[in-house]
N, C-alpha and C positions, 0 to 999 in steps of 0.2 A: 173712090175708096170709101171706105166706113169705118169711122172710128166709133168703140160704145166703149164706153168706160163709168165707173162704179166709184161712188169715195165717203166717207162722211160727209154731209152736207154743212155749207158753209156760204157765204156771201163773194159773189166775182168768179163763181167757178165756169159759167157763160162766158164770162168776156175772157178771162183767162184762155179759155180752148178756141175761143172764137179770134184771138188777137195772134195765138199761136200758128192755126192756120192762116189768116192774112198773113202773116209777117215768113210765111212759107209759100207763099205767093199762089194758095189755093182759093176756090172758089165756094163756099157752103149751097148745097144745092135744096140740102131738107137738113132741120133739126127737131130733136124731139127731146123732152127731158120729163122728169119724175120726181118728186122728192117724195121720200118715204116719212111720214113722221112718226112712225111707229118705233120705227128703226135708228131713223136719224143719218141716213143713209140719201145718198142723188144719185142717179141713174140718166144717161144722156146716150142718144144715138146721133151722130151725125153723118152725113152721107154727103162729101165732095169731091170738088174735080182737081186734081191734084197740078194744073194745069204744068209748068216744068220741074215743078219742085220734086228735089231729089229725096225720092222715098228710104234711102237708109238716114238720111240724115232727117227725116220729117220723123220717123222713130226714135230716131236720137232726142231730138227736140221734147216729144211726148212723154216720153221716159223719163226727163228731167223735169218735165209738170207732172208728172205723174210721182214722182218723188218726194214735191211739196208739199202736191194733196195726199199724200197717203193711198193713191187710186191703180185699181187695177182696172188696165184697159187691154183693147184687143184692136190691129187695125189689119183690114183686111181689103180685099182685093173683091169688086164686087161679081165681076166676072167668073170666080171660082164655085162651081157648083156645090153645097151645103147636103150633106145628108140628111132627108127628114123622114120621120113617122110617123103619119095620119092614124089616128085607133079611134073607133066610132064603135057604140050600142044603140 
């Protein structure tokens, strides 16, 4: 799975998502994160193995962190093929 999610930036927003997925009995495979200072804005991609945890309730869970922070996230299935557009000059 892949969660990316977006929020004001703030102190603990790592462990926060990171304690969220342990305590959902997932495994972090790759993380990536951003802070904007322009903006004032954090930017995070993580990519794990959702190993039994029950995916409508791991949305549940997210949604209720996602509430705290103020953040809009997106979690997807990595296996679903994405539509993209390559444009080259």
């Amino acid at each position: 799975m892949i969660l990316t999610l977006s929020c004001p930036d703030r102190t603990g927003i790592v462990a926060k998502v990171s304690t969220l997925l342990f305590e959902s009995g997932a495994n972090i495979l790759d993380a990536q994160q951003f802070d904007d200072v322009e903006t004032g804005r954090f930017f995070m991609r993580v990519v794990f193995d959702p190993g039994g945890a029950d995916q409508a309730a791991l949305a549940e869970a997210v949604e209720g962190l996602a509430k705290a922070l103020s953040m809009q996230w997106v979690l997807r299935d990595p296996t679903q093929r994405r539509r993209v557009m390559i444009l080259a000059s």
